[in-house]
PDB file of N, CA, C, O and CB in Angstrom:
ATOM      1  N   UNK A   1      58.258 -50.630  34.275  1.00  0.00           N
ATOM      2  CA  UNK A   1      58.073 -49.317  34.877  1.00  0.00           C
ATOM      3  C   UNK A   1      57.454 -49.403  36.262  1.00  0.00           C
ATOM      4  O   UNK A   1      56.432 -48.799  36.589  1.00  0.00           O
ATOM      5  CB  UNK A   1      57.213 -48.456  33.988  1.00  0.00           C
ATOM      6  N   UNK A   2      57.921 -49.932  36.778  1.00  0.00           N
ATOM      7  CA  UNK A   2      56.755 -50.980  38.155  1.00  0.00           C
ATOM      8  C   UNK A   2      57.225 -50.569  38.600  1.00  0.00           C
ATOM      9  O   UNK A   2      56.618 -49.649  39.148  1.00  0.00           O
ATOM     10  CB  UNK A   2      56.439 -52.476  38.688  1.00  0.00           C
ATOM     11  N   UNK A   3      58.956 -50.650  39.007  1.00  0.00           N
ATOM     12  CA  UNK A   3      59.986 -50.623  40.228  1.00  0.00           C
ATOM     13  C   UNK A   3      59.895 -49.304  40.393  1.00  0.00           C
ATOM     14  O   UNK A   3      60.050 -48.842  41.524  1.00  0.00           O
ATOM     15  CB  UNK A   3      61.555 -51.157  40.040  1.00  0.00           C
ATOM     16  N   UNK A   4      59.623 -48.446  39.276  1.00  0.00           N
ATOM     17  CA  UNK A   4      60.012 -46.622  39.600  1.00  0.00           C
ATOM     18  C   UNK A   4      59.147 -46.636  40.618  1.00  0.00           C
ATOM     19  O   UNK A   4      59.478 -46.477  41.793  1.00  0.00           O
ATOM     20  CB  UNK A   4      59.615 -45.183  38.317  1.00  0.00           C
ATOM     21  N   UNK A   5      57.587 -46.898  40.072  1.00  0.00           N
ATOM     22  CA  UNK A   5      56.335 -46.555  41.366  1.00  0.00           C
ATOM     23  C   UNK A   5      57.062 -46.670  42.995  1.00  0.00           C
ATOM     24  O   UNK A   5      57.038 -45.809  43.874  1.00  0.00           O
ATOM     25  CB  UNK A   5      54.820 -48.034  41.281  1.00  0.00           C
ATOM     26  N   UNK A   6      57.612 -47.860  43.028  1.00  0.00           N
ATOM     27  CA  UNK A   6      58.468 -48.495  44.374  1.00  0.00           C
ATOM     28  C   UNK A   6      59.119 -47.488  44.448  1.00  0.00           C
ATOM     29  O   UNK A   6      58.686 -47.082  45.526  1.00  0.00           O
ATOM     30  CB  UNK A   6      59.419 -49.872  44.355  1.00  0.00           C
ATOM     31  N   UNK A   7      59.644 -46.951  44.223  1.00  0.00           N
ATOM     32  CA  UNK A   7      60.957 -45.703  44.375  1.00  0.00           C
ATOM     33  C   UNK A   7      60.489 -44.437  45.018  1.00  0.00           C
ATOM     34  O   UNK A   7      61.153 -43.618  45.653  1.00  0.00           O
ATOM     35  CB  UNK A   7      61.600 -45.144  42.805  1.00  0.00           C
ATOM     36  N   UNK A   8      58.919 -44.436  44.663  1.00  0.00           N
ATOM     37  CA  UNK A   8      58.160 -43.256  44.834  1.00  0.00           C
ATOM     38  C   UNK A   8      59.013 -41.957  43.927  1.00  0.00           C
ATOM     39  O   UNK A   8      60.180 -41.848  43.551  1.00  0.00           O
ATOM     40  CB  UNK A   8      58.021 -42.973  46.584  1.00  0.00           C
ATOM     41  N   UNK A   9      57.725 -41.020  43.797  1.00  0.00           N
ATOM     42  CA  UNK A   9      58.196 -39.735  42.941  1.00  0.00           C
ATOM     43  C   UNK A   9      59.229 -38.878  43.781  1.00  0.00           C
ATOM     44  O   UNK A   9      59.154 -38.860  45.009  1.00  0.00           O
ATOM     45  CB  UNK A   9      56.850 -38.723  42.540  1.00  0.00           C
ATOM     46  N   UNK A  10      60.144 -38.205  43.125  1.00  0.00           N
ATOM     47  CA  UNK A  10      60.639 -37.400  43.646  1.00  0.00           C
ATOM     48  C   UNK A  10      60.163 -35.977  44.474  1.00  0.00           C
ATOM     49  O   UNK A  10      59.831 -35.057  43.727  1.00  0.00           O
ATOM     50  CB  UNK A  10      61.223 -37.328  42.861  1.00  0.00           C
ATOM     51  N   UNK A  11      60.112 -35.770  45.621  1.00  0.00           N
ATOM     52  CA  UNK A  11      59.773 -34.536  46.305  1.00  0.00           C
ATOM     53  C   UNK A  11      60.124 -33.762  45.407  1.00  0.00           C
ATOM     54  O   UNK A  11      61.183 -33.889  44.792  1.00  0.00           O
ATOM     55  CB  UNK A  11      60.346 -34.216  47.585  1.00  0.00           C
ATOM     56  N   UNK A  12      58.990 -32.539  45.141  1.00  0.00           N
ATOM     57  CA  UNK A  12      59.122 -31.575  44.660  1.00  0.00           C
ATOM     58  C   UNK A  12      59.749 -29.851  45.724  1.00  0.00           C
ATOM     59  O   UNK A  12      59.089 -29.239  46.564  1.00  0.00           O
ATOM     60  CB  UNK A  12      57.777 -31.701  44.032  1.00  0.00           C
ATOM     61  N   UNK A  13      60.757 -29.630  45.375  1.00  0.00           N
ATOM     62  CA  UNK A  13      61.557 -28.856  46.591  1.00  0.00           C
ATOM     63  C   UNK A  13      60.305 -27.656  46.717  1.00  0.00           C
ATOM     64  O   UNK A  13      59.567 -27.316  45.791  1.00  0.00           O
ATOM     65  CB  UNK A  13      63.481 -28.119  46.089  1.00  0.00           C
ATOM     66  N   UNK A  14      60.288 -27.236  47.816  1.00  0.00           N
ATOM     67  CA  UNK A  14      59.377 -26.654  48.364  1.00  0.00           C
ATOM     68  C   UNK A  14      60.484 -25.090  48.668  1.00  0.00           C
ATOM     69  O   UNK A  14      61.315 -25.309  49.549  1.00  0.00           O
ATOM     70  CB  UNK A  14      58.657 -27.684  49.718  1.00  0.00           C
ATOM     71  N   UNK A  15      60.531 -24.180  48.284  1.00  0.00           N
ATOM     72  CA  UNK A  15      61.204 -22.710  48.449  1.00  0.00           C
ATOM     73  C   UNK A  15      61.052 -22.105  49.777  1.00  0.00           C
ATOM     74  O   UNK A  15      61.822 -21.153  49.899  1.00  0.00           O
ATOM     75  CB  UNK A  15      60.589 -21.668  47.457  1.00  0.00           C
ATOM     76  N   UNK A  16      60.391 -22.304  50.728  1.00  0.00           N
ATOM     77  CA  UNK A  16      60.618 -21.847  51.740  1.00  0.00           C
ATOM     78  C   UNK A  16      61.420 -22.943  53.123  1.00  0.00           C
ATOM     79  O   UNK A  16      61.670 -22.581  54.273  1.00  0.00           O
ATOM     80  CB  UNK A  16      59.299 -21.286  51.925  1.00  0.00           C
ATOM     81  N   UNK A  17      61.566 -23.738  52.761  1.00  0.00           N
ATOM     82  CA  UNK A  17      62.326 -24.993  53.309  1.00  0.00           C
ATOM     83  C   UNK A  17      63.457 -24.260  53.098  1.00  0.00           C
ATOM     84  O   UNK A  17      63.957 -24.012  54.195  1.00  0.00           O
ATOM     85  CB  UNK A  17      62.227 -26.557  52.582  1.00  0.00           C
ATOM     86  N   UNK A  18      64.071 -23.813  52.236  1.00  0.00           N
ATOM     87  CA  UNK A  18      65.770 -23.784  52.036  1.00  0.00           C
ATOM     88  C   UNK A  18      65.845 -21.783  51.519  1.00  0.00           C
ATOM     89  O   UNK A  18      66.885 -21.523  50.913  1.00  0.00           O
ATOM     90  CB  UNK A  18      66.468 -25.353  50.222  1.00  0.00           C
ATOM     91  N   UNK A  19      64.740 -20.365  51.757  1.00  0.00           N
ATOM     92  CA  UNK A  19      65.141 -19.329  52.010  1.00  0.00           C
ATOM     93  C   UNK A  19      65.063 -18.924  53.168  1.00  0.00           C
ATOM     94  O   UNK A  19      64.767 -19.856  53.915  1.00  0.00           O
ATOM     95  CB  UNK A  19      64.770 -18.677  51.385  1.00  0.00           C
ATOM     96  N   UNK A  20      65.177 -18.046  53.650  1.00  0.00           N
ATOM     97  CA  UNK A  20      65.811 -17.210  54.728  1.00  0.00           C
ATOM     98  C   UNK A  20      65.872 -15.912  54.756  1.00  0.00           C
ATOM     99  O   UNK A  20      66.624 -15.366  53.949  1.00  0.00           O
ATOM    100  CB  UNK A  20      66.939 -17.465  54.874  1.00  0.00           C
ATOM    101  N   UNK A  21      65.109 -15.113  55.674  1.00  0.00           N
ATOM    102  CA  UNK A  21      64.998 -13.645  55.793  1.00  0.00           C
ATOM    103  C   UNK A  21      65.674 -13.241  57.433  1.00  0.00           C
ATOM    104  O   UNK A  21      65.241 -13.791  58.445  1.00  0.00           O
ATOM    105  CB  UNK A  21      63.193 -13.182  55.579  1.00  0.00           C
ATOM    106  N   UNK A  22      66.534 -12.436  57.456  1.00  0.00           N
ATOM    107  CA  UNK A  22      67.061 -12.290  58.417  1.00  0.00           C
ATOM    108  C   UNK A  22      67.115 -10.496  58.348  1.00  0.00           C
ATOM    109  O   UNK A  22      67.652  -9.670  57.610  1.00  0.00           O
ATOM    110  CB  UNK A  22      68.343 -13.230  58.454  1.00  0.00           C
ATOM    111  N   UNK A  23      66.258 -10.456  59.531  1.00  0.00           N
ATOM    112  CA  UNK A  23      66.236  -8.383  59.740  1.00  0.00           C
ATOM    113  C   UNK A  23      67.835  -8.170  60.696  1.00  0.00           C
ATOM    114  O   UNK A  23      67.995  -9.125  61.456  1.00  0.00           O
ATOM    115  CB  UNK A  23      64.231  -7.527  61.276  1.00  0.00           C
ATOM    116  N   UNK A  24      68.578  -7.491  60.744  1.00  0.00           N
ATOM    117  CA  UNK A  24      69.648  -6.722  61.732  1.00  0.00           C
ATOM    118  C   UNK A  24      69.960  -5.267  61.904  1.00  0.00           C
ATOM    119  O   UNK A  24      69.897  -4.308  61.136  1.00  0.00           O
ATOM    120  CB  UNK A  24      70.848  -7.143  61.433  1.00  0.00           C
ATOM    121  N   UNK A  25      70.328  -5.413  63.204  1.00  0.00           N
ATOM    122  CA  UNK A  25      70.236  -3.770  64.261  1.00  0.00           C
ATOM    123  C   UNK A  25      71.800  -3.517  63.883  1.00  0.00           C
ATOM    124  O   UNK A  25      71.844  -4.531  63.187  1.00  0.00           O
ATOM    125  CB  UNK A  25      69.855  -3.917  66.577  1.00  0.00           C
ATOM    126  N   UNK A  26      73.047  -3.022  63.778  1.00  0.00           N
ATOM    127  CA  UNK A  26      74.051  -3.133  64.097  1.00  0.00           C
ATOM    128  C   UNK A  26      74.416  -1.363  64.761  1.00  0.00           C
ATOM    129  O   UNK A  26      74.403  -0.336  64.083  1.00  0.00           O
ATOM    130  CB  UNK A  26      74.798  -3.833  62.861  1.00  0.00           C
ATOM    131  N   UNK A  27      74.659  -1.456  65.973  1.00  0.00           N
ATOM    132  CA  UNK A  27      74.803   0.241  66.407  1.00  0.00           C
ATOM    133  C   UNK A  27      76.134   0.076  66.754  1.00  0.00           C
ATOM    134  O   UNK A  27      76.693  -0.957  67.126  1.00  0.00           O
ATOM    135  CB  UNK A  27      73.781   0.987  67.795  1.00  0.00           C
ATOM    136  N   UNK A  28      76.493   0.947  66.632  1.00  0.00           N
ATOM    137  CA  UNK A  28      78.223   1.620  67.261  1.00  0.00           C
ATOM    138  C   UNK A  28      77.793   2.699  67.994  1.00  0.00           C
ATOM    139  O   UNK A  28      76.909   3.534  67.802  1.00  0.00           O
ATOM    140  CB  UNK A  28      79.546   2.315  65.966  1.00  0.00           C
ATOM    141  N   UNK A  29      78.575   2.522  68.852  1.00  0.00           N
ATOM    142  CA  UNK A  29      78.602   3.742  70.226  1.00  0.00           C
ATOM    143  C   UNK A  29      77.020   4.197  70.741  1.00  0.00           C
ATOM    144  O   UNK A  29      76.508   5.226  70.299  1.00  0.00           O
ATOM    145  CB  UNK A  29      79.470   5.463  69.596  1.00  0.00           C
ATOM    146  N   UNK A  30      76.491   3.535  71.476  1.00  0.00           N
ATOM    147  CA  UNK A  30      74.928   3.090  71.595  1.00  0.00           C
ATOM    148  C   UNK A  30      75.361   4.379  72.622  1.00  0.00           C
ATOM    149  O   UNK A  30      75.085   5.424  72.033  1.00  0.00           O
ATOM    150  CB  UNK A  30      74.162   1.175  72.168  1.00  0.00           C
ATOM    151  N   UNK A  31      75.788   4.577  73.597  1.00  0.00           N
ATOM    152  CA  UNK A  31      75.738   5.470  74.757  1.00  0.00           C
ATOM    153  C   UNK A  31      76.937   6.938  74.598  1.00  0.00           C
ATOM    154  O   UNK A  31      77.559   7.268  75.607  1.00  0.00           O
ATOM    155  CB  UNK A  31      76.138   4.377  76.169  1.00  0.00           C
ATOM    156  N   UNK A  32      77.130   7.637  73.406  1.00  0.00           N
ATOM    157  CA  UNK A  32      77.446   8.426  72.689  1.00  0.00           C
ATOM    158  C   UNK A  32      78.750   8.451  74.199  1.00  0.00           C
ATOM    159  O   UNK A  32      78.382   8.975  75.251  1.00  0.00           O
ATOM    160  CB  UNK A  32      76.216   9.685  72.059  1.00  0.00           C
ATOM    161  N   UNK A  33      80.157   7.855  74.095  1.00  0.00           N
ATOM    162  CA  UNK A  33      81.339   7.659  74.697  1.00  0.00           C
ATOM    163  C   UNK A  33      82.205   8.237  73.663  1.00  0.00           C
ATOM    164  O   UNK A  33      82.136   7.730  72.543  1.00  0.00           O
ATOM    165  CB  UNK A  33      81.626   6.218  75.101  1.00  0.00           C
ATOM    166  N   UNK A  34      82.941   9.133  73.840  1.00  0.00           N
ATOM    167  CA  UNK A  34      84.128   9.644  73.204  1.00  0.00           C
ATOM    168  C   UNK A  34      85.428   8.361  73.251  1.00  0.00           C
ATOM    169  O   UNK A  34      86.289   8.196  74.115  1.00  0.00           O
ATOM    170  CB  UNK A  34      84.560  11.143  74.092  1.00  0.00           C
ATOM    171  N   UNK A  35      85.254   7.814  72.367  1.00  0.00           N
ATOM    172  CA  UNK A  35      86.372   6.579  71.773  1.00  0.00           C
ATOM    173  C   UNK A  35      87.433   7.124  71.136  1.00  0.00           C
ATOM    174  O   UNK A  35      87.646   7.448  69.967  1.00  0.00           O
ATOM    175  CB  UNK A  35      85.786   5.534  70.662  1.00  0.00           C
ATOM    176  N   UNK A  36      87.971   7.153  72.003  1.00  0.00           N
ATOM    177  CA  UNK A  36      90.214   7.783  71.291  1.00  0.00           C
ATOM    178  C   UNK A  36      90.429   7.025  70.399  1.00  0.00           C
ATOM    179  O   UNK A  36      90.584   5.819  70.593  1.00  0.00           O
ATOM    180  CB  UNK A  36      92.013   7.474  72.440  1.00  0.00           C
ATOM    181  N   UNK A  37      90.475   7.502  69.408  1.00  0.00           N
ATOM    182  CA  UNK A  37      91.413   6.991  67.978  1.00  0.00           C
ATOM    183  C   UNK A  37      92.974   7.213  67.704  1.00  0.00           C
ATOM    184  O   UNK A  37      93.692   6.720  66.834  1.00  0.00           O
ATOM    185  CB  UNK A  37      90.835   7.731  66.727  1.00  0.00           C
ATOM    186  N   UNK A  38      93.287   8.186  68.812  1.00  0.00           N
ATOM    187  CA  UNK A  38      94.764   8.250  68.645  1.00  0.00           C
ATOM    188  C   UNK A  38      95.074   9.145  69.423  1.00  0.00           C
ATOM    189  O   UNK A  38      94.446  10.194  69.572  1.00  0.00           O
ATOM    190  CB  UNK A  38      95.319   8.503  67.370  1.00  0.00           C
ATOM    191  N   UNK A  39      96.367   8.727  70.166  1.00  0.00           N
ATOM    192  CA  UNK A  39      96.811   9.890  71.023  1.00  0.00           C
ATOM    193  C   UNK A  39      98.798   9.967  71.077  1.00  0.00           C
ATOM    194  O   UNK A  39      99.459   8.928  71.072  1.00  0.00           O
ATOM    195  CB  UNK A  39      95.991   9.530  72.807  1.00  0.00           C
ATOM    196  N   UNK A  40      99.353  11.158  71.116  1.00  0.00           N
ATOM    197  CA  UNK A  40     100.489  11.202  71.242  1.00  0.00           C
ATOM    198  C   UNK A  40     101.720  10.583  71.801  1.00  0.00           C
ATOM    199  O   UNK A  40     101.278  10.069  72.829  1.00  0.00           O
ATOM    200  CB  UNK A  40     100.409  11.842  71.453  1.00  0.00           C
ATOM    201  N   UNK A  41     102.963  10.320  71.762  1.00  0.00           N
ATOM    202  CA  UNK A  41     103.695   9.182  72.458  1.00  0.00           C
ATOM    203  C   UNK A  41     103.311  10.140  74.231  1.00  0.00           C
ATOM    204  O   UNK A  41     103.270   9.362  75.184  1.00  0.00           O
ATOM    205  CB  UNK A  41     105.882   8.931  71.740  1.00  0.00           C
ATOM    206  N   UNK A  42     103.115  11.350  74.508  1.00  0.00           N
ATOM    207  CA  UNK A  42     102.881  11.488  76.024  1.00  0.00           C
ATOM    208  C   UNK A  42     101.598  11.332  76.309  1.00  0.00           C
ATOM    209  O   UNK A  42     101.257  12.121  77.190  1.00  0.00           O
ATOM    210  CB  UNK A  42     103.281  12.745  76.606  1.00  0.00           C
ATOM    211  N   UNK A  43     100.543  10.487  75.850  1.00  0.00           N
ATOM    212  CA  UNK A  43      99.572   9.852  76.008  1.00  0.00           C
ATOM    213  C   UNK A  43      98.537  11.010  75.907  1.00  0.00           C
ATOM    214  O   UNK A  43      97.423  10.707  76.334  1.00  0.00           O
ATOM    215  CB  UNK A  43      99.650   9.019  77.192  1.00  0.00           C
ATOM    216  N   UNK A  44      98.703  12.508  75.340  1.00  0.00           N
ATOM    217  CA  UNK A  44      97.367  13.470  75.121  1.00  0.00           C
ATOM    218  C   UNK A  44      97.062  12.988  74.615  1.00  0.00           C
ATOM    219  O   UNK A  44      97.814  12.345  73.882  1.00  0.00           O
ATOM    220  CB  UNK A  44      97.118  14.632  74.723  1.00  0.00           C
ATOM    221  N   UNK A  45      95.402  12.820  74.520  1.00  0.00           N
ATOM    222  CA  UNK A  45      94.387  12.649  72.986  1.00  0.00           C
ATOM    223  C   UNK A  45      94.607  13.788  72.230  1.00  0.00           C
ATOM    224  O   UNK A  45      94.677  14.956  72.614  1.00  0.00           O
ATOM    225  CB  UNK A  45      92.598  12.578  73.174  1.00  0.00           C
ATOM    226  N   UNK A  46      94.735  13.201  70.813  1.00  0.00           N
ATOM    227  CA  UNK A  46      94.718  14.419  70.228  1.00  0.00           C
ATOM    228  C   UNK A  46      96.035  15.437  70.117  1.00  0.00           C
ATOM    229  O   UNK A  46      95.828  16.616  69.830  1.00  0.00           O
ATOM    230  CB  UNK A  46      93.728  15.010  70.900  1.00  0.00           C
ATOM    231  N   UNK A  47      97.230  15.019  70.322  1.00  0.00           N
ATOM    232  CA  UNK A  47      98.621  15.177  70.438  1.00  0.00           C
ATOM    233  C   UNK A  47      98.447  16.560  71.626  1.00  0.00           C
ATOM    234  O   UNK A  47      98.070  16.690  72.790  1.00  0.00           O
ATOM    235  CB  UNK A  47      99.489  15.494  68.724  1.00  0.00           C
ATOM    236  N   UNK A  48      98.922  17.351  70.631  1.00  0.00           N
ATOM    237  CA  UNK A  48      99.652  19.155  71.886  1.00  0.00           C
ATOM    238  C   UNK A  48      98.656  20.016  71.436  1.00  0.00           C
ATOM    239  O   UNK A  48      98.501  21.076  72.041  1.00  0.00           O
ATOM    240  CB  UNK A  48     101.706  20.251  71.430  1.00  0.00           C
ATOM    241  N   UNK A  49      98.006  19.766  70.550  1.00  0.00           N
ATOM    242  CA  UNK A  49      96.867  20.883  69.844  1.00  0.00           C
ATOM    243  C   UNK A  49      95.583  20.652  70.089  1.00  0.00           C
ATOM    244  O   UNK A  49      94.549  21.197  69.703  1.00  0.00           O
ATOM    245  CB  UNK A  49      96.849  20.952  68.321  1.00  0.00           C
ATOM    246  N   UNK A  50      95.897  19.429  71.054  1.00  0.00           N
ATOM    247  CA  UNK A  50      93.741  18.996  71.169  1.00  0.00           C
ATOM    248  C   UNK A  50      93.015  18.537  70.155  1.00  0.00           C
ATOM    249  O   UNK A  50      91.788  18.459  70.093  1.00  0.00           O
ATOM    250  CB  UNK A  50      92.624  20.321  71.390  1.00  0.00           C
ATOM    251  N   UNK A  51      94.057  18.140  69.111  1.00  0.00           N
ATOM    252  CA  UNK A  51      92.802  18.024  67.834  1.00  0.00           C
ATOM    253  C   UNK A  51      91.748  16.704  68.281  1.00  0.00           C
ATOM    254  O   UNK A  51      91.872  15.545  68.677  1.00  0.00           O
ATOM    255  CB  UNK A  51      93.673  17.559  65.972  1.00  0.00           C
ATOM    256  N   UNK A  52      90.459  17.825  67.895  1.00  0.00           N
ATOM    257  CA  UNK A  52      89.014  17.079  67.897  1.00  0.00           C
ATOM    258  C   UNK A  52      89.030  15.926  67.377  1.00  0.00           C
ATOM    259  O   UNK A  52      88.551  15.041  68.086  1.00  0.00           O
ATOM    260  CB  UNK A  52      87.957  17.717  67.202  1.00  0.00           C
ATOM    261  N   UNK A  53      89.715  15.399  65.613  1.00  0.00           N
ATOM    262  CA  UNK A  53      89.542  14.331  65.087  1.00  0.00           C
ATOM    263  C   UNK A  53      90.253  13.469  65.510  1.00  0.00           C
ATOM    264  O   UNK A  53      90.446  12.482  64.800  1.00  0.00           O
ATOM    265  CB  UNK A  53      89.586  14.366  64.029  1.00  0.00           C
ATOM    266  N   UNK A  54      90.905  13.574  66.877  1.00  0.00           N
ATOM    267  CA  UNK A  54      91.223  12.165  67.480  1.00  0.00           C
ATOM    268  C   UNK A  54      90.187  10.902  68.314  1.00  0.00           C
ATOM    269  O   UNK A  54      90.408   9.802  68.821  1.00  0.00           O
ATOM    270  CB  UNK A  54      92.204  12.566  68.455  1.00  0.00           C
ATOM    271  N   UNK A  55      89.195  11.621  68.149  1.00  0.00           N
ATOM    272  CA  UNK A  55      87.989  10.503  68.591  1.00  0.00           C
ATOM    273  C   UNK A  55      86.849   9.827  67.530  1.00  0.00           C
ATOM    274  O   UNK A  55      86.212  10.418  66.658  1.00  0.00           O
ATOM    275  CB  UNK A  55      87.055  11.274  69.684  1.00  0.00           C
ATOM    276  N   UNK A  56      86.811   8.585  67.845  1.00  0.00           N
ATOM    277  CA  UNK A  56      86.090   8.482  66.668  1.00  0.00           C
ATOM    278  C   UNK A  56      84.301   9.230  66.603  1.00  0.00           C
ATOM    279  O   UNK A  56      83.611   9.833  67.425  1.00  0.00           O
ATOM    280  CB  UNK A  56      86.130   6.820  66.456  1.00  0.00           C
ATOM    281  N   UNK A  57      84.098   8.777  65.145  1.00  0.00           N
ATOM    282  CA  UNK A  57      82.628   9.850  65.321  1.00  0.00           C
ATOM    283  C   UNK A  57      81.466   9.197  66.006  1.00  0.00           C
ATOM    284  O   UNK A  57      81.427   7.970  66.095  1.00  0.00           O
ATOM    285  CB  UNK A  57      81.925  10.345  63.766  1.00  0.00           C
ATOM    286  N   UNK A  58      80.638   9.862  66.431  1.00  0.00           N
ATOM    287  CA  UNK A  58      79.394   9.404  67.309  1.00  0.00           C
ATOM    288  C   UNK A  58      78.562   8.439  67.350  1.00  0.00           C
ATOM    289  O   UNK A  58      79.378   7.520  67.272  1.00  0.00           O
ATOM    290  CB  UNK A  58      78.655  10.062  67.309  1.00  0.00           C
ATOM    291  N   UNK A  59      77.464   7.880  67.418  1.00  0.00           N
ATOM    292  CA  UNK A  59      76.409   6.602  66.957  1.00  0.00           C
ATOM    293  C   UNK A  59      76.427   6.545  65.630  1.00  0.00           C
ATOM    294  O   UNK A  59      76.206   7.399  64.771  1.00  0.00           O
ATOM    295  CB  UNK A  59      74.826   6.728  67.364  1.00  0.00           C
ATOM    296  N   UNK A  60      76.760   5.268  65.572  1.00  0.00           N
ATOM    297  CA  UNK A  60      76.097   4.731  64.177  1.00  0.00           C
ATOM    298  C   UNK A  60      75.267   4.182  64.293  1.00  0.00           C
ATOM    299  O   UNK A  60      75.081   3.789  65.445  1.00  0.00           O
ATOM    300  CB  UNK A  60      76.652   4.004  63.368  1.00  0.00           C
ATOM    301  N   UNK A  61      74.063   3.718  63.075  1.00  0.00           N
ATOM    302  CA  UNK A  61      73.053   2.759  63.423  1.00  0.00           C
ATOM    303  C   UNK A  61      72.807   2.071  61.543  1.00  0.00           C
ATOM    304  O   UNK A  61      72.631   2.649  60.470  1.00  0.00           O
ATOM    305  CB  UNK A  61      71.422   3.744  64.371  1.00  0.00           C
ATOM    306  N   UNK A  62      72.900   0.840  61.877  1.00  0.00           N
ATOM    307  CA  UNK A  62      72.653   0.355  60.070  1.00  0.00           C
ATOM    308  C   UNK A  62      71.345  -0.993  60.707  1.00  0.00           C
ATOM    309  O   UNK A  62      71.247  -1.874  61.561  1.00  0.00           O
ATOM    310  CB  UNK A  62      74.818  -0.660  58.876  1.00  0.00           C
ATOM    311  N   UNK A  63      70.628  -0.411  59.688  1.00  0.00           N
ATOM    312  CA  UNK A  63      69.528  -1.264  60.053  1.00  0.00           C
ATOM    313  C   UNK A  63      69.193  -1.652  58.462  1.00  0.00           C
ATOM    314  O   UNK A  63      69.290  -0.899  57.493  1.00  0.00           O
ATOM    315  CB  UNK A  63      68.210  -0.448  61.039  1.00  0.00           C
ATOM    316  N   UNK A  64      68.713  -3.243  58.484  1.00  0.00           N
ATOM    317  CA  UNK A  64      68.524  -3.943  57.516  1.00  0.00           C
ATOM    318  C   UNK A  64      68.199  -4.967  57.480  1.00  0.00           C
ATOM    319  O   UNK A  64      67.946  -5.430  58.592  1.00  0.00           O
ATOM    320  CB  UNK A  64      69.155  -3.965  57.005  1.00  0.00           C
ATOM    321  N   UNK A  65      67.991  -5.989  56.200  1.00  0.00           N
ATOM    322  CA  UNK A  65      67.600  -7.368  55.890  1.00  0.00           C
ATOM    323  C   UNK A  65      67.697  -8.119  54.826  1.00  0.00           C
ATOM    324  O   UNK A  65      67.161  -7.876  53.745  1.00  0.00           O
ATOM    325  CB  UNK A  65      66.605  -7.486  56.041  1.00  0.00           C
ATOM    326  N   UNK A  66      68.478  -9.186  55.123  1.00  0.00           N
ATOM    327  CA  UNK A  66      68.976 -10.201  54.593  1.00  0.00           C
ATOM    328  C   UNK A  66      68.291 -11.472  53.611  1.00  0.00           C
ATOM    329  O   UNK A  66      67.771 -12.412  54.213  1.00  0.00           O
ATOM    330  CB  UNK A  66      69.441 -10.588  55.598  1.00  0.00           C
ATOM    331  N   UNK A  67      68.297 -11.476  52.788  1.00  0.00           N
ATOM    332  CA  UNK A  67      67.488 -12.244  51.999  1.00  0.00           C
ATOM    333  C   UNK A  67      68.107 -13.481  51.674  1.00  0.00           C
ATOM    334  O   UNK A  67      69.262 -13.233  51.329  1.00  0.00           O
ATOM    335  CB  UNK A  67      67.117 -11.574  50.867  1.00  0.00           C
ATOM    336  N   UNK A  68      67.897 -14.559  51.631  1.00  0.00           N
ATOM    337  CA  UNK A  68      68.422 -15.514  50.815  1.00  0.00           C
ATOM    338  C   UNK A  68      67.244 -17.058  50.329  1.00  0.00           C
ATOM    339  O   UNK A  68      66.394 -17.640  51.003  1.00  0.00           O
ATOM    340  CB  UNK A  68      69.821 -15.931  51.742  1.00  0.00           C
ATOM    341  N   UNK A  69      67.566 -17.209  49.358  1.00  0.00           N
ATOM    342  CA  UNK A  69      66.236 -17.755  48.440  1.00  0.00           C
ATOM    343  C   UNK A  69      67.241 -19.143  48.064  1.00  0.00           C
ATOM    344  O   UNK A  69      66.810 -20.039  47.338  1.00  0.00           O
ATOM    345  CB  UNK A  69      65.560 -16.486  46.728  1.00  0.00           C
TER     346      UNK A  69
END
């Protein structure tokens, strides 16, 4: 049982060596820009009627954090 000593003990894994916390911002349309989602073959937004829901919708913001152990 000699040679094991030589081998030395095995490291005991240590949990913050190998988790990971990661915070994230993710925004869409930071400077509130009317972004065309679709417009007619004569290039109106919004075809002949103006429709409003041809732009997409305003700021988003998803804020959060990532765990991994």
């Amino acid at each position: 049982m000699k040679w094991l000593s030589l081998l030395g003990s095995p490291k005991k894994p240590n949990p913050s060596e190998y988790s990971s916390v990661m915070l994230y911002a993710d925004i869409r349309n930071l400077f509130f820009k009317l972004n065309v989602k679709w417009m007619d073959s004569l290039g109106r937004i919004g075809g002949e009627l103006g429709d409003p829901s041809a732009y997409y919708d305003l700021r988003r913001v998803k804020i959060g954090f990532r765990m991994e152990l």
